[in-house]
Every structure is written in C-alpha cells, then in structure tokens.
C-alpha positions in Angstrom: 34.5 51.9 103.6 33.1 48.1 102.4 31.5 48.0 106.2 30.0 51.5 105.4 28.7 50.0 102.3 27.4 47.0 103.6 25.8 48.9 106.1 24.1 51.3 103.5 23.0 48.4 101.6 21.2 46.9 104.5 19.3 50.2 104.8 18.5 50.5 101.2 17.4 46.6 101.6 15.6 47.1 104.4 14.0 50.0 103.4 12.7 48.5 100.0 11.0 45.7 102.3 8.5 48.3 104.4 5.2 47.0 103.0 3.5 49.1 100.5 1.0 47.7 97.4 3.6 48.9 94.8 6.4 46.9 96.2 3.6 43.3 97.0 2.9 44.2 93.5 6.2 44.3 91.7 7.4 40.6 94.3 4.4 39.0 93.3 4.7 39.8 89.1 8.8 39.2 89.5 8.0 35.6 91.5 5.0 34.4 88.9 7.2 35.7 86.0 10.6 33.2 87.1 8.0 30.6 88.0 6.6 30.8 84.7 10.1 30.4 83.1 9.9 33.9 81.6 12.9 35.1 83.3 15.7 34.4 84.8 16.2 34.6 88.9 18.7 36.9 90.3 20.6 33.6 91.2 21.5 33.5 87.2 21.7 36.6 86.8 24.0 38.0 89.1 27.3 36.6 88.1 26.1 37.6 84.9 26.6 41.4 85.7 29.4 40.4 87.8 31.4 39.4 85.2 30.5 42.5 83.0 31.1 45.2 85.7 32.7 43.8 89.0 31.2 45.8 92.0 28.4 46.3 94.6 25.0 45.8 93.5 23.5 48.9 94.6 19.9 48.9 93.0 18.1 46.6 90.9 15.0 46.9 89.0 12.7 44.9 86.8 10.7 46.1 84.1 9.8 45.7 80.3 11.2 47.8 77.4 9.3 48.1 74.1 12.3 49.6 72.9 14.1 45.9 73.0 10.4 44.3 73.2 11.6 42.1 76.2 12.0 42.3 80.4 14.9 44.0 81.7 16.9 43.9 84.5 18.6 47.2 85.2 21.2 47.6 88.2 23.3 49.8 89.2 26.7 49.2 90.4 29.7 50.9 92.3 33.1 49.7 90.8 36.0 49.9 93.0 37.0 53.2 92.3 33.3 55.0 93.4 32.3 54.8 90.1 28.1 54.3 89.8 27.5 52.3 85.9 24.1 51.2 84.6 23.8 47.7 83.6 20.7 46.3 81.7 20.2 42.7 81.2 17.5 40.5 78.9 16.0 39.3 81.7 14.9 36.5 80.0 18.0 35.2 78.2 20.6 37.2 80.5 22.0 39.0 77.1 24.1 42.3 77.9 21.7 45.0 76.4 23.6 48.0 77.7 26.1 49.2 80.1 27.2 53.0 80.9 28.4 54.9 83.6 25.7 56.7 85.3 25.8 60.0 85.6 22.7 60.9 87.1 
C-alpha cells in the first residue's frame, strides 16, 4: 500500500508541475514571499505538521486568510489508518491554526 502511495503521489506531483500561468503564478509569489522572509519554506514547515498529525502529505496549498489576517499553509494528510485531516499552519510563524479530519 505505501508503494501505491508513493506512486500516487508522484502522479499528483507530477501532475501539479504541467505548465500552466496559474501554477508559474502561485511558484513565483510562494518563492518571492520565503525570499522576502514573509514565510516560512516547506523545509520548516514540514516537521511542523509532522509532529501534529504524523502521515503522508497528500496536498498542500498556500494562501491568505482575512479570517486570521495572515498566510496559510493548508495540507492534507493521510494518517496510518486512511484517515484524510486538514492541517493549517501560520505560514509565517509556523503556529497550529487548525486541524480536523476532512470529510470532504
């Protein structure tokens, strides 16, 4: 089952790299955003979820809440028992905002 994963993964990876505007877009904003020292790289961030919810890192996005007023990291993750949560992170200060299991 973790090759299957693995294998998916890659997919889903590979898949998010097809060149489209949207995706040049969102790389180029996430890049000048950790190079201005607004937030965090995935390198600091990901033990960060890790040690929240342990798991496969399924599918991450950036974006910015006005509801918390600050960039977020949201990821999904599959626990060990095929369990999908939500996971948001400050991704600025790497601060838990939220986890949940996600039902979706």
């Amino acid at each position: 089952m973790r090759n299957r994963l693995r294998a998916g993964m890659a997919l889903l990876v590979a898949g998010c790299c097809l060149p489209s505007a949207q995706a040049d877009s969102d790389a180029d904003r996430a890049r000048r955003l950790v190079q201005q020292g607004v937030i965090l790289p995935l390198e600091e961030i990901l033990p960060l979820v890790r040690a929240v919810k342990p798991g496969t890192l399924i599918e991450l996005e950036l974006h910015y809440e006005r509801e918390h007023d600050a960039h977020v990291y949201e990821m999904e993750v599959l626990d060990s028992q095929g369990r999908l949560w939500e996971v948001e992170l400050d991704a600025t200060t790497g601060e838990l905002i939220e986890v949940e299991p996600d039902d979706d």
